[in-house]
C-alpha positions, 0 to 999 in steps of 0.5 A: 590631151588636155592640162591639169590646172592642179599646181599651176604656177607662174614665176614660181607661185602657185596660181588659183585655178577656181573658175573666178581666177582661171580659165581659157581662152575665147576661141575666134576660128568661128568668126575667121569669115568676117573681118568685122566680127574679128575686128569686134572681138579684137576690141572686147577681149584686146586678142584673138585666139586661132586654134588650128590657123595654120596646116600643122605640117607647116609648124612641124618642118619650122619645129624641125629647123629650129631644133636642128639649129639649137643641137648644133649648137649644143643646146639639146641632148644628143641621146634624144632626137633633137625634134623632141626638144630635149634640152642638154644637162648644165644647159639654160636656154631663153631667147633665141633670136638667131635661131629664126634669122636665116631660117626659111622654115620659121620664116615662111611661118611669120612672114608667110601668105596665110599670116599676112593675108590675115593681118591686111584683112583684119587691120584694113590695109597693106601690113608692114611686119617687123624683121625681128623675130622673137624665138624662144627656147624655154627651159625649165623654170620661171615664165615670163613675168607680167607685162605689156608689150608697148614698152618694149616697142612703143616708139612707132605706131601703138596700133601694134600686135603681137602674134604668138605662136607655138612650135610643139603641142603646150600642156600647162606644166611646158608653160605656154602663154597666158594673158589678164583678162580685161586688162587691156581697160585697166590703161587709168591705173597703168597710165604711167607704166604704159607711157614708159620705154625700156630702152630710154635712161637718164643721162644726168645719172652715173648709175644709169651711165654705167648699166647702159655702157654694161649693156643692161636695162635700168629698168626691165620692163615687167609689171610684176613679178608676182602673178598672184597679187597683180590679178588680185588687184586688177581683177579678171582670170589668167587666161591660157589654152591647151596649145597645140601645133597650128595655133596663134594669138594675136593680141593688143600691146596694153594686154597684160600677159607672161607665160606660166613656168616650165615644170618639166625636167628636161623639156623646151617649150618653143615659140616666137612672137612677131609684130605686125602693123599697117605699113602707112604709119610710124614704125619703131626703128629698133625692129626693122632692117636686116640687123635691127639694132634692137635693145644694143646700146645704139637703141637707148634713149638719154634724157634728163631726169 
């Protein structure tokens, strides 16, 4: 199957899907034998988009454990098969970290051979992965809005990568990934955002005190809300593909992206995105160990402002 790019949107907003707006994603499965190729590639487009790197039976028992656990616990409809993904009436579902946590399935796809082996090839060296593990369960509605991910966990090491993976074919209208081409050179114009940490306050403000002490972020970390005016300013197209079980994207932590909305009435769109570097530098402390502590209030960092 293949989307329809008609109605897109994106935090609610329609995008333009004219071929100077929007477009796909590079593929690299072409240049998998070559480490020095992927690594080119990784400079040019700040990602690197794997149709089919995994076998699919492998994505299908990590899709099956993971809705197994989200109908126990009540986030699914129990007219459906739970590997269906059918999200229960009244339910709002987003991330779902526990759901990987013990999950030797989902486990064997993040911190397995194939994905190890890869990053060690492309980053030169033994590959250290971060312990937590962003599942997400995404039920209708809004994406995730713009951002980058070096505010979130930029206290270690900026050379960093995400990789996203989905856990069921993803149409457009399920709301799968998508990232600003070329944003990974606007650093100049993001300069000040790019320096920030989510997690970081300032003391000498009550304000800050009491949302910290509350458990919530004085700042989100998003750069955008508005998908349509961030590109019109910064240039280049809203990139995505036709996900399908055994894909990946690894990409930079200065690559702009979110996801498009989920306009399906009763469908989750399942992912996870982990993180993974060389082992021989500094590492964020907040996503590592068997209880990373994550954004919790042991994670914030006063300063004065």
């Amino acid at each position: 199957m293949i989307s329809d790019i008609r109605n897109i949107t994106a935090q609610g907003r329609s995008l333009d899907t004219s071929e100077s707006a929007f477009g796909f994603l590079r593929e690299s499965t072409s240049i998998m034998g070559s480490a020095e190729k992927l690594r080119e590639r990784l400079e040019e487009d700040a990602y690197l988009y794997l149709p089919e790197f995994f076998e699919r039976e492998l994505i299908v028992d990590a899709r099956r454990s993971i809705t197994s656990k989200l109908h126990t616990a009540g986030l699914l409809h129990p007219d459906y098969p739970s590997f269906e993904g059918v999200i229960a009436p009244g339910v709002s579902s987003r991330i779902q970290p526990e759901v990987a946590r013990d999950n030797p399935e989902v486990h064997r796809v993040v911190f397995g051979p194939e994905l190890l082996s890869f990053f060690e090839m492309l980053l030169g060296g033994e590959v250290l992965h971060f312990d937590y593990i962003w599942m997400r369960a995404i039920g209708p509605g809004k994406g995730a809005p713009p951002h980058c991910d070096i505010v979130y966990m930029g206290r270690g090491t900026h050379e960093l990568l995400t990789c996203w993976i989905p856990y069921g074919d993803i149409l457009t209208e399920l709301g799968g990934l998508i990232v600003l081409e070329g944003s990974h050179l606007q650093g100049k114009h993001l300069r000040d955002y790019l320096e920030r940490d989510v997690d970081a306050y300032c003391e000498n403000r009550p304000r800050h005190l009491e949302m910290v002490r509350e458990g919530k972020w004085v700042w989100p970390g998003h750069l955008s809300t508005n998908p349509v005016t961030l590109r019109k300013k910064l240039g280049g197209r809203w990139l995505t593909a036709d996900w399908k079980m055994g894909d990946l994207i690894t990409f930079k932590m200065n690559l702009i992206h979110g996801s498009l909305d989920n306009r399906t009435h009763d469908r989750l769109r399942l992912s996870s995105d982990t993180r993974y570097q060389l082992t021989s530098l500094p590492v964020d402390e907040r996503w590592i160990g068997p209880e990373p502590i994550g954004h919790s209030l042991a994670g914030k960092r006063g300063r004065i402002c």
